[in-house]
N, C-alpha and C positions, 0 to 999 in steps of 0.2 A: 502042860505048856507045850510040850512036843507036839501034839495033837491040834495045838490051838495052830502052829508055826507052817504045820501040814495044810490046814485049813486055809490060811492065807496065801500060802505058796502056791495053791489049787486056786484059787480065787483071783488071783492076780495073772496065771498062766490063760486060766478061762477068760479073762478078760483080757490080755494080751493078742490071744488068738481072733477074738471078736474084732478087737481092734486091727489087725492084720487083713481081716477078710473084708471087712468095711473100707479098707484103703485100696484093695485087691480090684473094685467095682470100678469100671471105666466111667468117666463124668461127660466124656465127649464121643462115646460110641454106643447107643441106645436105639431102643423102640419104644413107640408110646401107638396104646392103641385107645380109642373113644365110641362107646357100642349106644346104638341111641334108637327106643322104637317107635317109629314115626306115625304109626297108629294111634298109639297111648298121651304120644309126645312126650316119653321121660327117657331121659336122661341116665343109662344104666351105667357111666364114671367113666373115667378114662388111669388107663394103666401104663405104667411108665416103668421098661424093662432094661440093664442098664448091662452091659457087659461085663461078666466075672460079679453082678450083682446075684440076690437072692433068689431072684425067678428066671436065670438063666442057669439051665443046666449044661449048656457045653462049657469046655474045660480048654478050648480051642478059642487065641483071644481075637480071630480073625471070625472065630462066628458066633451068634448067639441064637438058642436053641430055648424057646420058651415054653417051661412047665403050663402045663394045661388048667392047670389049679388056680393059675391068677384070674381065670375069668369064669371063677365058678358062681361068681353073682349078677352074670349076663342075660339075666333072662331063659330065655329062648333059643336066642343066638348062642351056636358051638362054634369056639374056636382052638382048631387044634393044629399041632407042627408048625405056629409061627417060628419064624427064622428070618435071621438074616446073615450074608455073609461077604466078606471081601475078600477079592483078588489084587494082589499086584505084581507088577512086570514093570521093565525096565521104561516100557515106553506106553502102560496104559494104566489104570486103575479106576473096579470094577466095584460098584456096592448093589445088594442084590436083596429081596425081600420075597415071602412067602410065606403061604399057608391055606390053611382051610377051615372054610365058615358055611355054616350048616346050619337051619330054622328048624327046630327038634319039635311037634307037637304042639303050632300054633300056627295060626294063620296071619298073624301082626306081618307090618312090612317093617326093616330093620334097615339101619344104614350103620355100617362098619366104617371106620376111618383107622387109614394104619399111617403111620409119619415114621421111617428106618430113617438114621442119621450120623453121620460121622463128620467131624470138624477138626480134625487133625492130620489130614493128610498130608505129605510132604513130596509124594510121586504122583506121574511124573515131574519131573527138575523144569522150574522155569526159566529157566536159563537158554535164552533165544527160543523161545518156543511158541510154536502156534499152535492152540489148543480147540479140540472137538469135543462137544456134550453130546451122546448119542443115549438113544433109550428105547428097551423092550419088555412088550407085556404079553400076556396071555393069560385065558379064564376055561377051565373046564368044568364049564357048567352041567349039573344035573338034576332031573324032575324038578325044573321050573312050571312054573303055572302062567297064563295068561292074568293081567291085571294089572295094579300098579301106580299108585301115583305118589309120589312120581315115578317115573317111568324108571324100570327097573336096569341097572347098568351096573359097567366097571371102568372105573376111571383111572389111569394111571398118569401121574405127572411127578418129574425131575427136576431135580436145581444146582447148579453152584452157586456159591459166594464166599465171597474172604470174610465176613464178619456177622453172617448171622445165628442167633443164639438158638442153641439143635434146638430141632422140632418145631421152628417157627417156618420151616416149607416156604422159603422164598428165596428170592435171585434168577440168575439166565435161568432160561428154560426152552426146550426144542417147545415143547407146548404140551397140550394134554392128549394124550390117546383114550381114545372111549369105545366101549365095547358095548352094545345093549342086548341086553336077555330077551332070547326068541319068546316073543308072546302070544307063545302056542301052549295050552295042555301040556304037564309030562314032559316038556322039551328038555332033551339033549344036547350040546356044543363045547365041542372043541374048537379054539381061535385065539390065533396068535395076532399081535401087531407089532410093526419095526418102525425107526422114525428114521429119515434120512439124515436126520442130526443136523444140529447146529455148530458151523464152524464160525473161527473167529471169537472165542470169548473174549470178552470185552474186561484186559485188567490180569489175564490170567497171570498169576502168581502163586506162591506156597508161604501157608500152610493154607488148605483152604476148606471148604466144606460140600458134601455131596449130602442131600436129602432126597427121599421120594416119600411122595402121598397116593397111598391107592385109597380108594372110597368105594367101597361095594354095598351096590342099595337092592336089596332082596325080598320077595314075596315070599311069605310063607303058607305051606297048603299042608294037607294030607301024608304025602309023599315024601313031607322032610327036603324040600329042595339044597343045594351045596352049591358052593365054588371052589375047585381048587386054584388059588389065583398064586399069579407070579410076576414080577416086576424088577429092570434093572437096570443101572446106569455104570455108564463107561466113558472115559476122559480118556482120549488117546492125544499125543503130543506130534510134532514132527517140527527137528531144529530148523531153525530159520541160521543160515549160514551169516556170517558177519560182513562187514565190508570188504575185508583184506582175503577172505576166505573163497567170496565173491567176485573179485577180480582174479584169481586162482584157478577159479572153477570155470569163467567163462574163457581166459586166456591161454589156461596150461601152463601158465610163466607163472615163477614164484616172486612177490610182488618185490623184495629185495632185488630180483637181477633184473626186473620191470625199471626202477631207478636208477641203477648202475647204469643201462643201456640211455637212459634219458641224458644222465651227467655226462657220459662219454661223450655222445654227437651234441653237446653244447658246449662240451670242450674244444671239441675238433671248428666247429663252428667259430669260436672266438679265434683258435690259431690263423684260421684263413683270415 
């Protein structure tokens, strides 16, 4: 009986714990990737990695660090050190994605789609504020080959919005930046791109949501061609001052002895 009470107590703790670690998994800060080879035309799945979930092994709930293992039925295609991670500060906040994708011992052409998403942010404060979507990429390509069709590239594009469901990659957007694979033999590149960003969002308010889609479509040859790709968006704020704050700023008069001064000379006014 004692044995049997041991067993239970063990049994009930094991599953306690499971259940701890399964509520542990963020629902609204993930990655989902979808690896697809354009050659064959099949469809090698899409994976879906979730914060403090089972195929993230950072322990940091600001970054996600994904085990190499979840795409070990990728084909061809190697992807390793995806990540993602957030910053924030009082007056910006930054979501940010990577990794590296590698064509191991075939010559198929391959299209990676990665979706990093967070839909909980709550910085910067909407509160009188005029908000920027700003966005950067960059691809360090290596032993590419000439060919391609489609035409071999890297596409990076960002979004806000208050209500759409992660990973569905829509709302404002500064636009897409695109990179294309020198279509040369053996080719080597390094390149960055910046966006001059979109001001003015339209609605900003909290809690909201930041996605990015990067889409990397790659030849594969001999040589094992790579990308180390990187991609990231940032929302900086800046208060928009009030009315009363307004007349303060442009006057230097504090708007209470702005009215005192009006009341008085229509006082004096009426005596005459």
């Amino acid at each position: 009986m004692t044995k049997l009470r041991h067993f239970l107590l063990l049994g009930a703790l094991v599953a306690l714990a499971g259940a701890q670690e399964a509520r542990a998994a963020s629902t609204t800060y993930g990655i989902q990737v979808n690896i697809f080879d354009l050659t064959t035309a099949t469809d090698l799945g899409t994976t879906t990695i979730f914060q403090g979930g089972a195929l993230d092994t950072s322990t940091d709930p600001n970054k996600i660090a994904v085990n190499a293992t979840a795409f070990s039925g990728a084909g061809a295609l190697s992807l390793t050190g995806l990540n993602a991670f957030v910053t924030v500060s009082a007056g910006s906040t930054t979501l940010g994605v990577g990794g590296t994708a590698q064509i191991i011992g075939s010559t198929d052409e391959y299209r990676l789609t990665v979706v990093a998403a967070k839909n909980d942010f709550l910085t910067p404060s909407a509160i009188n504020a005029s908000a920027t979507l700003t966005q950067s990429s960059g691809g360090n390509f290596s032993n590419t080959s000439a060919g391609g069709a489609p035409l071999q590239q890297q596409q990076f594009t960002n979004y806000y919005n208050n209500s759409g469901t992660l990973f569905n990659a829509s709302g404002q957007t500064p636009g897409t930046q695109l990179i294309n694979v020198p279509n040369t033999p053996n080719s080597n590149m390094n390149i960055s791109s910046n966006s001059p960003g979109m001001t003015g969002i339209a609605g900003y308010a909290v809690p909201y949501q930041l996605a990015e889609k990067m889409v990397l479509i790659l030849q594969g040859n001999p040589n094992n061609p790579a990308d180390q790709f990187q991609g990231s968006s940032t929302i900086t704020t800046q208060i928009v001052p009030e009315p009363a704050s307004l007349v303060l700023m442009l006057t230097g008069i504090p708007v209470p002895l702005t009215v005192l001064g009006l009341l008085r000379r229509r006082k004096a006014a009426t005596k005459n």
